[in-house]
GUMIKE-560192 format. One record per residue (C-alpha): residue number from 0; chain; residue in three letters; x, y, z negated. Coordinates in steps of 0.25 Angstrom, whole numbers, plus 5000, padded with zeros to 4 digits. Last residue first. Layout:
N
+-----+----+-----+------+------+------+
:   i : ch :  aa :   px :   py :   pz :
+-----+----+-----+------+------+------+
: NUM :  A : ALA :    X :    Y :    Z :
...
+-----+----+-----+------+------+------+
//
This chain:
98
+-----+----+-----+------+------+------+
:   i : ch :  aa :   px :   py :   pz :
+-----+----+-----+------+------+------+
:  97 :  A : UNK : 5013 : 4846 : 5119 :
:  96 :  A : UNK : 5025 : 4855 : 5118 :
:  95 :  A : UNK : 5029 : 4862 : 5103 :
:  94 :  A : UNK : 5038 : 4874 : 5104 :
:  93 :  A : UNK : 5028 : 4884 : 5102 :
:  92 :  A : UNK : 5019 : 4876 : 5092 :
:  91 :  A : UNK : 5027 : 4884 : 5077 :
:  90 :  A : UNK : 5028 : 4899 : 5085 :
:  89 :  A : UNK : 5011 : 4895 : 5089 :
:  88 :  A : UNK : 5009 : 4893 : 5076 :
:  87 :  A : UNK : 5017 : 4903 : 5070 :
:  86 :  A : UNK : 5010 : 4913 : 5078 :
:  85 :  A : UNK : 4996 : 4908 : 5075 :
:  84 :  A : UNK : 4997 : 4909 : 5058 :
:  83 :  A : UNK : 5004 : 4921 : 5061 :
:  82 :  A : UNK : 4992 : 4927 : 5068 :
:  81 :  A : UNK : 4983 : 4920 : 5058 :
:  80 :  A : UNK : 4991 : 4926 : 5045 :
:  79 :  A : UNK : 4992 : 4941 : 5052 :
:  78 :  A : UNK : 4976 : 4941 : 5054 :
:  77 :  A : UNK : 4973 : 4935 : 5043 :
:  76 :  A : UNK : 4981 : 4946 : 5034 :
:  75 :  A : UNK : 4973 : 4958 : 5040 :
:  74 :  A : UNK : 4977 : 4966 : 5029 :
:  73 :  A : UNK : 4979 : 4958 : 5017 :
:  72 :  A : UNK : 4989 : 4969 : 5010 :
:  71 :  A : UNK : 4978 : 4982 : 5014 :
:  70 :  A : UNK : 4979 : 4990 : 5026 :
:  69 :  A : UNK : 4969 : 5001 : 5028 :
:  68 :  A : UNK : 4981 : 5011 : 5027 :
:  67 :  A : UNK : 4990 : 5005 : 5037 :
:  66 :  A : UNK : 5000 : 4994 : 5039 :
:  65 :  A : UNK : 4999 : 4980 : 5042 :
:  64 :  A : UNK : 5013 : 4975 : 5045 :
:  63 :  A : UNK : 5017 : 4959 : 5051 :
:  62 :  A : UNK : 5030 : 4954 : 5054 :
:  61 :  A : UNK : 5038 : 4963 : 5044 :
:  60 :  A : UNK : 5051 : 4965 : 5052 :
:  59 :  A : UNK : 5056 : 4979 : 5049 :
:  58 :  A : UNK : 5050 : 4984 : 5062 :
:  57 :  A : UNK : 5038 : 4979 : 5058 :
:  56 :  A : UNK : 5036 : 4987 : 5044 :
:  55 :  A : UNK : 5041 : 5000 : 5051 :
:  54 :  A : UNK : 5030 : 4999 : 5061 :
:  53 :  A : UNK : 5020 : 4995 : 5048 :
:  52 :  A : UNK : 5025 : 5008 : 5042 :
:  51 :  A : UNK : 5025 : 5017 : 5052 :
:  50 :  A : UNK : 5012 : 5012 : 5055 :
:  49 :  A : UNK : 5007 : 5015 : 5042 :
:  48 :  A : UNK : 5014 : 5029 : 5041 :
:  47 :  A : UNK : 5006 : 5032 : 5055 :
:  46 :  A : UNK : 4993 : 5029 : 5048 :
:  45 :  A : UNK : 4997 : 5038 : 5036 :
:  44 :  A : UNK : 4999 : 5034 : 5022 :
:  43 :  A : UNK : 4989 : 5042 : 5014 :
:  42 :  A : UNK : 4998 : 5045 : 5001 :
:  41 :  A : UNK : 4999 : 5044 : 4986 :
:  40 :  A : UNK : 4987 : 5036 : 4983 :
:  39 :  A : UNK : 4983 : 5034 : 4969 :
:  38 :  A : UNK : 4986 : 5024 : 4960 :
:  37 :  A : UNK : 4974 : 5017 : 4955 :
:  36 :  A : UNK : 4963 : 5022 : 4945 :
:  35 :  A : UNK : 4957 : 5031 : 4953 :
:  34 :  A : UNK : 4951 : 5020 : 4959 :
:  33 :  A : UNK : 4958 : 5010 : 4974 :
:  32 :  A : UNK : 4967 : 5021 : 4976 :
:  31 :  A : UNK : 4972 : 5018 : 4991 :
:  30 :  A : UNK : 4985 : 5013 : 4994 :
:  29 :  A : UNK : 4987 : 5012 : 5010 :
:  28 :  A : UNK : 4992 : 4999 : 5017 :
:  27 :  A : UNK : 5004 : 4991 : 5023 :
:  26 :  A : UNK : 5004 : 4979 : 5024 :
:  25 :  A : UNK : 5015 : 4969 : 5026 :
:  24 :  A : UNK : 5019 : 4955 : 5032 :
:  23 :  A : UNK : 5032 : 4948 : 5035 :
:  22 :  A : UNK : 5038 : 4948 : 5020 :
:  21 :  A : UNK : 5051 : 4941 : 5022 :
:  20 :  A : UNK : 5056 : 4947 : 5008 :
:  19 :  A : UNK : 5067 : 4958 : 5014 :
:  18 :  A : UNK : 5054 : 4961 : 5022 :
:  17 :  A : UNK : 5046 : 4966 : 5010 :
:  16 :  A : UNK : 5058 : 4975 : 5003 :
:  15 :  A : UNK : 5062 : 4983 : 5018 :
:  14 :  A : UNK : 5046 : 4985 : 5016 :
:  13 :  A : UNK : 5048 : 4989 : 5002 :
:  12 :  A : UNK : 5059 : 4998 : 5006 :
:  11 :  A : UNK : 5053 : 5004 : 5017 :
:  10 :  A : UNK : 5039 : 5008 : 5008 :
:   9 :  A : UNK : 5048 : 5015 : 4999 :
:   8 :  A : UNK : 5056 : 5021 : 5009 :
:   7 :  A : UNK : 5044 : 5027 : 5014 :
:   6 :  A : UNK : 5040 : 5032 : 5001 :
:   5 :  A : UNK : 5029 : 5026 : 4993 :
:   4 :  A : UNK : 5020 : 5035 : 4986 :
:   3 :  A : UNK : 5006 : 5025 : 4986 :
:   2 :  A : UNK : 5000 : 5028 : 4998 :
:   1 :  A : UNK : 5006 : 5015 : 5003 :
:   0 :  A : UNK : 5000 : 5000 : 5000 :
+-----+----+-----+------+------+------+
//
């Protein structure tokens, strides 16, 4: 979640962080206060700042980056999981002849 007075080097650190660990997959979201009771929100990323962020996310080798402020950590995981469900079964039957 951004919003929440991260700085870019911030946010590059973590990501740099993330792939040092193998981690292939990440989203990228807005905070919005759910009640006055929870932290509140810094700042309105921008929807260019979230394609920054999902270019930048690419280039440094995540395979797969949802970023914009409707995001939300499960977003559109079907989606990814059946794509890769098929692409590793057709990497894995390439090389079989019937």
């Amino acid at each position: 979640m951004l919003g929440l007075g991260e700085t870019d080097d911030e946010l590059k650190e973590a990501m740099a962080d993330l792939r040092a660990i193998d981690v292939d997959i990440l989203t990228l979201g807005q905070y919005l206060q759910p009640t006055p009771l929870h932290l509140t929100v810094k700042e309105y990323v921008t929807p260019e700042k979230f394609a920054f962020w999902k270019e930048y996310g690419e280039s440094i080798g995540f395979r797969y980056v949802a970023s914009g402020p409707l995001v939300r950590s499960s977003y559109r995981a079907g989606e990814l999981f059946v794509k890769t469900m098929v692409k590793e079964r057709a990497k894995n039957t390439s090389g079989i002849s019937a």
